[in-house]
Chimera marker file (.cmm) of the C-alpha trace (Angstrom):
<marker_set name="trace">
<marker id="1" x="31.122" y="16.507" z="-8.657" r="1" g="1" b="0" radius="0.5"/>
<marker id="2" x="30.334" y="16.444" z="-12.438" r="1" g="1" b="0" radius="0.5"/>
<marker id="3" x="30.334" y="12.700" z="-12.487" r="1" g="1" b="0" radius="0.5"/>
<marker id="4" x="27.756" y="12.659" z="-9.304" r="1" g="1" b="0" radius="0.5"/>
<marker id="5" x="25.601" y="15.115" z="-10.894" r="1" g="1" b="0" radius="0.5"/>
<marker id="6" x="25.065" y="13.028" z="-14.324" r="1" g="1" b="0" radius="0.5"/>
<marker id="7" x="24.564" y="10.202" z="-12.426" r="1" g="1" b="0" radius="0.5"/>
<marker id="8" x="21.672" y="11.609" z="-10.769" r="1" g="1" b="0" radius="0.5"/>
<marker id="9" x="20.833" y="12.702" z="-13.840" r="1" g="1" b="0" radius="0.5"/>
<marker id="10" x="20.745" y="9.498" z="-15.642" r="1" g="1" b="0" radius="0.5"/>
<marker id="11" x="19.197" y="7.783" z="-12.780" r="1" g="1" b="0" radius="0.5"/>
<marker id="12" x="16.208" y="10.499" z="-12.864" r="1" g="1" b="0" radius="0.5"/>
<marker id="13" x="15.940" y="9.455" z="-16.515" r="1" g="1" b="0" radius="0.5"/>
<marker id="14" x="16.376" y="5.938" z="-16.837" r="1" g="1" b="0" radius="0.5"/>
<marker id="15" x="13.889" y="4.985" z="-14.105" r="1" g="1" b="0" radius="0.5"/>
<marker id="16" x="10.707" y="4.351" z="-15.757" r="1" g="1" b="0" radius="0.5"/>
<marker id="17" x="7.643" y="3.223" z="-13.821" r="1" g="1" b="0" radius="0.5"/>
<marker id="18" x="6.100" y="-0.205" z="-13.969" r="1" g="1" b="0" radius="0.5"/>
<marker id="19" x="2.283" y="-0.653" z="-12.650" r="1" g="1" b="0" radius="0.5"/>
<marker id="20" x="0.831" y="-4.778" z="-12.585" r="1" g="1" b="0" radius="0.5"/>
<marker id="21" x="-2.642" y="-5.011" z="-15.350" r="1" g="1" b="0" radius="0.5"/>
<marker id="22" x="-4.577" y="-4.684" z="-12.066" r="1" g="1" b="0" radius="0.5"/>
<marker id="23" x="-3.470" y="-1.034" z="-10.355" r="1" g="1" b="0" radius="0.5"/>
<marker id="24" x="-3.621" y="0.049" z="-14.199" r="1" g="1" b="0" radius="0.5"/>
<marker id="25" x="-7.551" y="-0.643" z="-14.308" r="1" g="1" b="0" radius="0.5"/>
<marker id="26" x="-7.647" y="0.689" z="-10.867" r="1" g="1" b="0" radius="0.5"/>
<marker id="27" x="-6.043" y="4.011" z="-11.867" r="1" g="1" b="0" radius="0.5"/>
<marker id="28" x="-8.105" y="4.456" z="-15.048" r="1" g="1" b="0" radius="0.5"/>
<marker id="29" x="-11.773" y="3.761" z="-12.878" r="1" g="1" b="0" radius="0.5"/>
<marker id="30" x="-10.508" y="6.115" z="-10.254" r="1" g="1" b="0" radius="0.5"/>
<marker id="31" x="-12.317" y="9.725" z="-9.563" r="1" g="1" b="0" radius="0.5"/>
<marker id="32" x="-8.585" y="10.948" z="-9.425" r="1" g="1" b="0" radius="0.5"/>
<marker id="33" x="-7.732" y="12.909" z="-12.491" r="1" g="1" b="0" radius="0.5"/>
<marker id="34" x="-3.504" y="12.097" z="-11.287" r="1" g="1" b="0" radius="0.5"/>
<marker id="35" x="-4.098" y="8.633" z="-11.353" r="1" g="1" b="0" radius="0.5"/>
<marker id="36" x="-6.070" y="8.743" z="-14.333" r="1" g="1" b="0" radius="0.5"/>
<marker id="37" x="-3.292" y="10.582" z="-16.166" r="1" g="1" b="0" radius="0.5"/>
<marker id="38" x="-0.717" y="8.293" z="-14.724" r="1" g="1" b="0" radius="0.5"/>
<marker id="39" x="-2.377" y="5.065" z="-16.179" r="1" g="1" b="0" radius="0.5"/>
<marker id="40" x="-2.682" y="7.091" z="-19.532" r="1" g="1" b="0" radius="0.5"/>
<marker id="41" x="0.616" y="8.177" z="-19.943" r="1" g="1" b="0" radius="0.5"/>
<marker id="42" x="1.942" y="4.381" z="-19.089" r="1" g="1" b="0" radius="0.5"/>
<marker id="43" x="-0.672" y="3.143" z="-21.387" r="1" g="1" b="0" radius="0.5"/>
<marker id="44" x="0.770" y="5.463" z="-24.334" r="1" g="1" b="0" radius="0.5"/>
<marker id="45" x="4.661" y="4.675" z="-23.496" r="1" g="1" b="0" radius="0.5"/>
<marker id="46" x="4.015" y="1.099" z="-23.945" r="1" g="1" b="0" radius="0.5"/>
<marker id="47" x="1.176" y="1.312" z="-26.360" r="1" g="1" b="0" radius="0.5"/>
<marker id="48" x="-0.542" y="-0.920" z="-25.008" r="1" g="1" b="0" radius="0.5"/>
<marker id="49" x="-4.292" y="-2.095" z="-26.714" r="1" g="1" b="0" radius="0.5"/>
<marker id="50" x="-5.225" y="-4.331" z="-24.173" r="1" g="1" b="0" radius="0.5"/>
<marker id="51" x="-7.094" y="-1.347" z="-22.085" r="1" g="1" b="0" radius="0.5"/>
<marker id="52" x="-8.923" y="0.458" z="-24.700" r="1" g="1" b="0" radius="0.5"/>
<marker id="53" x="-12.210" y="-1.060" z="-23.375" r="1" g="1" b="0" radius="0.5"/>
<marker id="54" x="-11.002" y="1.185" z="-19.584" r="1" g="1" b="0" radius="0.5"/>
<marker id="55" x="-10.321" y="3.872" z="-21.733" r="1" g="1" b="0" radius="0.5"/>
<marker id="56" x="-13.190" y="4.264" z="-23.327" r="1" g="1" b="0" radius="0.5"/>
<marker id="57" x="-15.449" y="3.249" z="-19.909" r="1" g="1" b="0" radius="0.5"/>
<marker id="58" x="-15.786" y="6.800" z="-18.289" r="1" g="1" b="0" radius="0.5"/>
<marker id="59" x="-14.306" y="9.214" z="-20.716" r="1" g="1" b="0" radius="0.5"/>
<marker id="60" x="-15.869" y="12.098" z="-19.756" r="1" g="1" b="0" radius="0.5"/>
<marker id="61" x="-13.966" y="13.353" z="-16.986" r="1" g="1" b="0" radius="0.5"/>
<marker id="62" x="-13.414" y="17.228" z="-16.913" r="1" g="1" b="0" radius="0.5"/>
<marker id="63" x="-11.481" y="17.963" z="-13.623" r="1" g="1" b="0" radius="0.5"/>
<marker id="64" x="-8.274" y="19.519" z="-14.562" r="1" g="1" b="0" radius="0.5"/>
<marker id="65" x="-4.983" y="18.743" z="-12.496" r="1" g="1" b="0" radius="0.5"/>
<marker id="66" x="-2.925" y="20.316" z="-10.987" r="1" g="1" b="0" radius="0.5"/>
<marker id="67" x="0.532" y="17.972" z="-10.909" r="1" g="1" b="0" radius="0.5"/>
<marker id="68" x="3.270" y="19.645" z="-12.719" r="1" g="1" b="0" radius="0.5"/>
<marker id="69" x="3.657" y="16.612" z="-14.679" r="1" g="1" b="0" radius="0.5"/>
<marker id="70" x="-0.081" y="16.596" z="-16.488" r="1" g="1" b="0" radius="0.5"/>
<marker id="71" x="-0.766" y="20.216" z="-15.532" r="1" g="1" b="0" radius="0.5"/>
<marker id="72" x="-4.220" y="21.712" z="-16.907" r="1" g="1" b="0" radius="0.5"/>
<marker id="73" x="-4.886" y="18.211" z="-18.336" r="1" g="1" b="0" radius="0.5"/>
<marker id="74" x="-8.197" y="16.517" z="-17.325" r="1" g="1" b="0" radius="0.5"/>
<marker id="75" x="-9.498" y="12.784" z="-17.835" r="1" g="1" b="0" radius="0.5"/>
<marker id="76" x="-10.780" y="12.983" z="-21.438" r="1" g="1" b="0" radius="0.5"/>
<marker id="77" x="-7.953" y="14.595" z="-22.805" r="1" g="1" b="0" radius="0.5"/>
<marker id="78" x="-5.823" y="11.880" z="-21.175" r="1" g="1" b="0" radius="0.5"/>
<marker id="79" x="-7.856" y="9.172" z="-22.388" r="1" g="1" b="0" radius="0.5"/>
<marker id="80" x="-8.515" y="10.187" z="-25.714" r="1" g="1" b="0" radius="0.5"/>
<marker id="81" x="-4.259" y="11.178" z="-26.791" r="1" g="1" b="0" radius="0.5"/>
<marker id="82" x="-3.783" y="7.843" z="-25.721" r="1" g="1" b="0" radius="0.5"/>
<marker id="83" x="-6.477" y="6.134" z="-28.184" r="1" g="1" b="0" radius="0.5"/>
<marker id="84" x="-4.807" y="8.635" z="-30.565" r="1" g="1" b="0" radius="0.5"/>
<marker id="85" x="-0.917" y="7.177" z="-29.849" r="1" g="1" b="0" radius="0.5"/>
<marker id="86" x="-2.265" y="3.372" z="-29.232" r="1" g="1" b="0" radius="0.5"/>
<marker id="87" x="-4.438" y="2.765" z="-32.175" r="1" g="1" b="0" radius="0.5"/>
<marker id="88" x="-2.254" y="5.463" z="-34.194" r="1" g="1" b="0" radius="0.5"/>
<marker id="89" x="-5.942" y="6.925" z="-35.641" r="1" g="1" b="0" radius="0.5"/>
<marker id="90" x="-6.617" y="10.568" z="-35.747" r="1" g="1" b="0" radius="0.5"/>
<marker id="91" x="-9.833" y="11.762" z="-34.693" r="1" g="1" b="0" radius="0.5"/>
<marker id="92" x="-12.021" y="14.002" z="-36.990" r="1" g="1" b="0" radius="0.5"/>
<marker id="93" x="-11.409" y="16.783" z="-34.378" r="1" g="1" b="0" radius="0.5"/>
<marker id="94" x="-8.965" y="18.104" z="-32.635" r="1" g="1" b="0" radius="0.5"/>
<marker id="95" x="-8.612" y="16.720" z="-28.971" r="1" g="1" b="0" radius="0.5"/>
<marker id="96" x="-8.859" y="19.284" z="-26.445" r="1" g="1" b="0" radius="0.5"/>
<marker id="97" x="-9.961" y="19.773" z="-22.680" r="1" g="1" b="0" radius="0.5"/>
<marker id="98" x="-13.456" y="20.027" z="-23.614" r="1" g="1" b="0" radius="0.5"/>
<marker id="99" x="-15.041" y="16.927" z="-23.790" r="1" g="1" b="0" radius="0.5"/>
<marker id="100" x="-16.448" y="15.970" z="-27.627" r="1" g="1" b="0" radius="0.5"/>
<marker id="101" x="-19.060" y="13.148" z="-27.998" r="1" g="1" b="0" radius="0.5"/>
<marker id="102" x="-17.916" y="12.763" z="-31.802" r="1" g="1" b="0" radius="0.5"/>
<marker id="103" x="-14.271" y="11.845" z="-30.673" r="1" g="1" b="0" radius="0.5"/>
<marker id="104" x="-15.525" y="9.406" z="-28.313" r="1" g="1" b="0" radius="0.5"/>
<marker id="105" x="-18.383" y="7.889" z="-30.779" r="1" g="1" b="0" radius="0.5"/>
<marker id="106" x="-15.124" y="7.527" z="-33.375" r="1" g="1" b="0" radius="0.5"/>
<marker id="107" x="-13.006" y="5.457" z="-30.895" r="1" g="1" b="0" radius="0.5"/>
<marker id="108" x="-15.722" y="3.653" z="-29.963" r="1" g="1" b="0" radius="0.5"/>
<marker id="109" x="-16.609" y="2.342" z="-33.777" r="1" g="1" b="0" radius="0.5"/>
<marker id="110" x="-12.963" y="2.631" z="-34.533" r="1" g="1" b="0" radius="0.5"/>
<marker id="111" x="-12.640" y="-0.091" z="-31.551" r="1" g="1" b="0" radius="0.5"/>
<marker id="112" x="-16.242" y="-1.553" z="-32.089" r="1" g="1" b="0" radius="0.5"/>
<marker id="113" x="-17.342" y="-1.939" z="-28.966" r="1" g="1" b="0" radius="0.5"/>
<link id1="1" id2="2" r="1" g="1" b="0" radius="0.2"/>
<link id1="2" id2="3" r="1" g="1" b="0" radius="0.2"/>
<link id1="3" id2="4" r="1" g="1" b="0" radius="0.2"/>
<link id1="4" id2="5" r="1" g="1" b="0" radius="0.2"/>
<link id1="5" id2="6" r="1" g="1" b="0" radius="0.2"/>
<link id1="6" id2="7" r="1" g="1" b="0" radius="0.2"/>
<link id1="7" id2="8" r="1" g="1" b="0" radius="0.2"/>
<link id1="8" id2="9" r="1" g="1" b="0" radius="0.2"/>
<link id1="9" id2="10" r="1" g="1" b="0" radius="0.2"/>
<link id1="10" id2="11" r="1" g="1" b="0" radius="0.2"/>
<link id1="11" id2="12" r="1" g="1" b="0" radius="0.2"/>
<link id1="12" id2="13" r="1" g="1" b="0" radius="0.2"/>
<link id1="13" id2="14" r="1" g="1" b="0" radius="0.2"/>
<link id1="14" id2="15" r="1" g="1" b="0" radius="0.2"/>
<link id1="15" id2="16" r="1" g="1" b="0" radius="0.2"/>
<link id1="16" id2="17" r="1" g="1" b="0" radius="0.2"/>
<link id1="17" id2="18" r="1" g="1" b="0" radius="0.2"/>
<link id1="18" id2="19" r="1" g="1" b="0" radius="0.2"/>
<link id1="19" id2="20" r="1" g="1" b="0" radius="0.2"/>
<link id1="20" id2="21" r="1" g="1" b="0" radius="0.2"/>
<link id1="21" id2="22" r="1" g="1" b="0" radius="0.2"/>
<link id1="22" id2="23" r="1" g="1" b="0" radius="0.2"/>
<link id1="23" id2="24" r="1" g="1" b="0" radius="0.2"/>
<link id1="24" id2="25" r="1" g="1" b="0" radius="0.2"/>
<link id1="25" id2="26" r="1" g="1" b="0" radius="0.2"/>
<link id1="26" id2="27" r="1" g="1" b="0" radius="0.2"/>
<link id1="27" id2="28" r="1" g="1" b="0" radius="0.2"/>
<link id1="28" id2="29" r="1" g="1" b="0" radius="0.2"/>
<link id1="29" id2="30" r="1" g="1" b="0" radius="0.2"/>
<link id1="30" id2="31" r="1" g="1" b="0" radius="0.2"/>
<link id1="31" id2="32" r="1" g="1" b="0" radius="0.2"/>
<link id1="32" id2="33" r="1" g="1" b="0" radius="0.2"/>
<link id1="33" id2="34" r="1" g="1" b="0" radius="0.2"/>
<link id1="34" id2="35" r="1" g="1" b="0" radius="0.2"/>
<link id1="35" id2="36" r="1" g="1" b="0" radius="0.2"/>
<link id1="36" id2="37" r="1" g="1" b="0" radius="0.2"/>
<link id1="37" id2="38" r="1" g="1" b="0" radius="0.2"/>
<link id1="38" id2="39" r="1" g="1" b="0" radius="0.2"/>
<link id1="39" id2="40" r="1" g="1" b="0" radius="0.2"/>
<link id1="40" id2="41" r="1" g="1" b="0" radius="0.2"/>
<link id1="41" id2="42" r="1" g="1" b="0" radius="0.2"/>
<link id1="42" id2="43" r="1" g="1" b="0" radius="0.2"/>
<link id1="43" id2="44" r="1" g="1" b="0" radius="0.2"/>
<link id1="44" id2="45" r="1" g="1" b="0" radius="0.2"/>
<link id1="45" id2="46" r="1" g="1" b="0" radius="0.2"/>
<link id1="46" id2="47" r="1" g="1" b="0" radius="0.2"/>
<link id1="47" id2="48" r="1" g="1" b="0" radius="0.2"/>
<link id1="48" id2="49" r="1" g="1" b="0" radius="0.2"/>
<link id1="49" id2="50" r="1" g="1" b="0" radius="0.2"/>
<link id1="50" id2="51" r="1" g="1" b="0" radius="0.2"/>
<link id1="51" id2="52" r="1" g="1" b="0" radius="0.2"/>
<link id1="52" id2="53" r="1" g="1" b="0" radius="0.2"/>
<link id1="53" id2="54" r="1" g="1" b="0" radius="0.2"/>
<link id1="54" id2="55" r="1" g="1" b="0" radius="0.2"/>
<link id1="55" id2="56" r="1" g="1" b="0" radius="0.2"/>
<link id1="56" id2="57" r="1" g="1" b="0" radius="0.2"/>
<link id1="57" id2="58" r="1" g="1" b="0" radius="0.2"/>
<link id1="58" id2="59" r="1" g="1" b="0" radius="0.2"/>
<link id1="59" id2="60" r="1" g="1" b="0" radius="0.2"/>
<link id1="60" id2="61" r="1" g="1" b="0" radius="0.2"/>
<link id1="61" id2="62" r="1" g="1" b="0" radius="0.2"/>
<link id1="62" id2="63" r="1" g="1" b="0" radius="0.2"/>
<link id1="63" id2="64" r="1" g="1" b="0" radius="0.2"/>
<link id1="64" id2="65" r="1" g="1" b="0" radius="0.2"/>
<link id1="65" id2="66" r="1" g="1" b="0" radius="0.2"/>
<link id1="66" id2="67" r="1" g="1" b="0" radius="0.2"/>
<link id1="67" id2="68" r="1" g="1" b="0" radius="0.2"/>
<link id1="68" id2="69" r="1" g="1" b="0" radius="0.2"/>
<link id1="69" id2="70" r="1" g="1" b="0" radius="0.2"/>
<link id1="70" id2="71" r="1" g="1" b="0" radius="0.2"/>
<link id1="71" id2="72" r="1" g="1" b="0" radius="0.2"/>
<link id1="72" id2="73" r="1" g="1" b="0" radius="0.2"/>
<link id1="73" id2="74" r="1" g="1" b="0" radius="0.2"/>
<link id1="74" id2="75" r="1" g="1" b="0" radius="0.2"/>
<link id1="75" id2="76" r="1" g="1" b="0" radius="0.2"/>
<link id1="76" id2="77" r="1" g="1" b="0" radius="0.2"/>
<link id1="77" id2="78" r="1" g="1" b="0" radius="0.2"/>
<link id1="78" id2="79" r="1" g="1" b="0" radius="0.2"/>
<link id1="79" id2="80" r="1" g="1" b="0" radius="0.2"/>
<link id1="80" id2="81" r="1" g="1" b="0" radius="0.2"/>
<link id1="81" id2="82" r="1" g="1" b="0" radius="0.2"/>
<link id1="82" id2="83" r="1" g="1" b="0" radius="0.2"/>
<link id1="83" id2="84" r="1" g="1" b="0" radius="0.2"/>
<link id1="84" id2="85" r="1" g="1" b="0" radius="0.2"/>
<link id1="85" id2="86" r="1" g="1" b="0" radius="0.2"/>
<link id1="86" id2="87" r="1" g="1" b="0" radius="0.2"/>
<link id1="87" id2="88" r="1" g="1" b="0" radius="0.2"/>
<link id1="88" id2="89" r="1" g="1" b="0" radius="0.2"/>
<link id1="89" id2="90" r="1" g="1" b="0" radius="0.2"/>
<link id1="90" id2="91" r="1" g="1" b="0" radius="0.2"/>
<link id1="91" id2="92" r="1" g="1" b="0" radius="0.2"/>
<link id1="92" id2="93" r="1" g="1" b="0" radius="0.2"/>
<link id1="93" id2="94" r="1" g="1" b="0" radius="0.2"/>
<link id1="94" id2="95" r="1" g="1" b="0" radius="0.2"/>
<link id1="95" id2="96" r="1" g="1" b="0" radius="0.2"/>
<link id1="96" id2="97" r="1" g="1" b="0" radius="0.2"/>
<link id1="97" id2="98" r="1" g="1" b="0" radius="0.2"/>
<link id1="98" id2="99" r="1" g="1" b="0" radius="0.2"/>
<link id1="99" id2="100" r="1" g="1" b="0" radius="0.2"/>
<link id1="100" id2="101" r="1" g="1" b="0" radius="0.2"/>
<link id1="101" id2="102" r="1" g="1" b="0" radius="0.2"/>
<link id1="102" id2="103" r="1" g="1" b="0" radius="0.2"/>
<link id1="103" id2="104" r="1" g="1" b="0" radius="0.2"/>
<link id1="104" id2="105" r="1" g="1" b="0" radius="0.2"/>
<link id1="105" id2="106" r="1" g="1" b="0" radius="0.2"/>
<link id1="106" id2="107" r="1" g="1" b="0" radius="0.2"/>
<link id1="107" id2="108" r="1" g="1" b="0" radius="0.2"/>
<link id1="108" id2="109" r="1" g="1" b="0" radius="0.2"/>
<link id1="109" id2="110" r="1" g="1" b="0" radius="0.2"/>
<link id1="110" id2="111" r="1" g="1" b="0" radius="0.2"/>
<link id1="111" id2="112" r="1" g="1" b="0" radius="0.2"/>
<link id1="112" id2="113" r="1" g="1" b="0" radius="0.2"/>
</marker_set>
């Protein structure tokens, strides 16, 4: 029974989620604050700088979720940890739910665009 429950366990752990370029950009340009999130986190796990132009497209998404994996989070906050982690540049602020043009107008000359 011990062996079948670390099994289970390992197979919980080990299985890591893999998304094509294309439902990534779809996930970031959604209205849903999960997928949004989603793309995010598998942005920052592979630190990836090929989507900080998607990133940076809509960043001002407040709505919060509600998913116990991103709970209380919201779009900017998402967006703008994972600038943090993939360009490995601190903003002047701190990041937090509420929305702050400075952080965004830093990523964006950070990134030039």
């Amino acid at each position: 029974m011990k062996k079948l429950i670390f099994l289970i366990t390992l197979l919980m752990f080990s299985c890591k989620e893999h998304y094509t370029r294309e439902e990534v950009i779809t996930m970031l340009e959604s209205n849903n604050t999960d997928s949004v999130l989603t793309a995010c986190k598998f942005i920052s796990e592979n630190k990836d700088t090929t989507y900080n132009h998607y990133l940076l497209k809509d960043p001002y998404q407040w709505k919060i979720t509600h998913n116990w994996r991103f709970l209380g989070m919201n779009g900017y906050e998402g967006r703008m940890k994972t600038l943090r982690k993939v360009t490995g540049i601190a903003p002047p602020n701190k990041i937090t739910s509420t929305p702050d043009s400075s952080i965004v107008e830093f990523y964006r000359k950070v990134l030039k665009e």
